[in-house]
N, C-alpha and C positions, 0 to 999 in steps of 0.2 A: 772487285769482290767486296760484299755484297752488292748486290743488284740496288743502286736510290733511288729506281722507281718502284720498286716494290717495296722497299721501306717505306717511302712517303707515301704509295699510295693505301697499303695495309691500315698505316698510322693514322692516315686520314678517315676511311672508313671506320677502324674505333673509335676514334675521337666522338664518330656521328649516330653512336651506337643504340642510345637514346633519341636521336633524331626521326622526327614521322616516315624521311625517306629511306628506312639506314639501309633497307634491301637495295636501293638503287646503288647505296654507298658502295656494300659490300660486292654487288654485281660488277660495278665499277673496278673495284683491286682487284677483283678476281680478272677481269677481263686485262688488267696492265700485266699480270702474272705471265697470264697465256700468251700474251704478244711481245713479252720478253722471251719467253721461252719460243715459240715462231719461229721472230725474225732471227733466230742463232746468230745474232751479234754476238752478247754473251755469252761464256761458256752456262752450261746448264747447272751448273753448283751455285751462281749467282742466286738462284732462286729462291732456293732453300737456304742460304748464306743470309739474304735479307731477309726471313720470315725470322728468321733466327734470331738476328739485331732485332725484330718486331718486339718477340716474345720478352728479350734479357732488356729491352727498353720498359716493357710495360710489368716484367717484374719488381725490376727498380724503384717504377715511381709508386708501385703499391708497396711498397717497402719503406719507403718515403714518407707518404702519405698514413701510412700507417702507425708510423711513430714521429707525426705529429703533436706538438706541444697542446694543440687543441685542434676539434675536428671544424675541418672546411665545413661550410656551408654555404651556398648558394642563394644569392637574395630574391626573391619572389621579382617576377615579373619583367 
């Protein structure tokens, strides 16, 4: 518990969020979700267990990121 491929694969897909392909991303987790959930290796709490880690992971770093001493910025090109 939590499910780590749904963690990394969720994480992955945001990461990509801005990405030209981010619907394949996001097809992509969505598709690891469903085939955790299938093969019933894991219990079915795992699922929702790691969406869970997803959300209090990407709270965090906007938390983070948000008090910042100075804001990131990204160098062109």
């Amino acid at each position: 518990l939590p499910s780590m491929h749904v963690v990394l694969a969720a994480l992955a897909a945001w990461s990509l969020k801005d990405a030209p392909g981010r619907r394949w991303a996001f097809a992509w987790a969505a598709a690891v979700c469903l085939s955790t959930l299938t093969t019933k290796q894991p219990p079915i709490v795992d699922v929702p267990a790691g969406l869970a880690v997803v959300w209090l992971a990407l709270k965090l770093s906007e938390l983070r990121f948000s008090r910042a001493p100075y804001p990131l910025e990204v160098a062109p090109g």
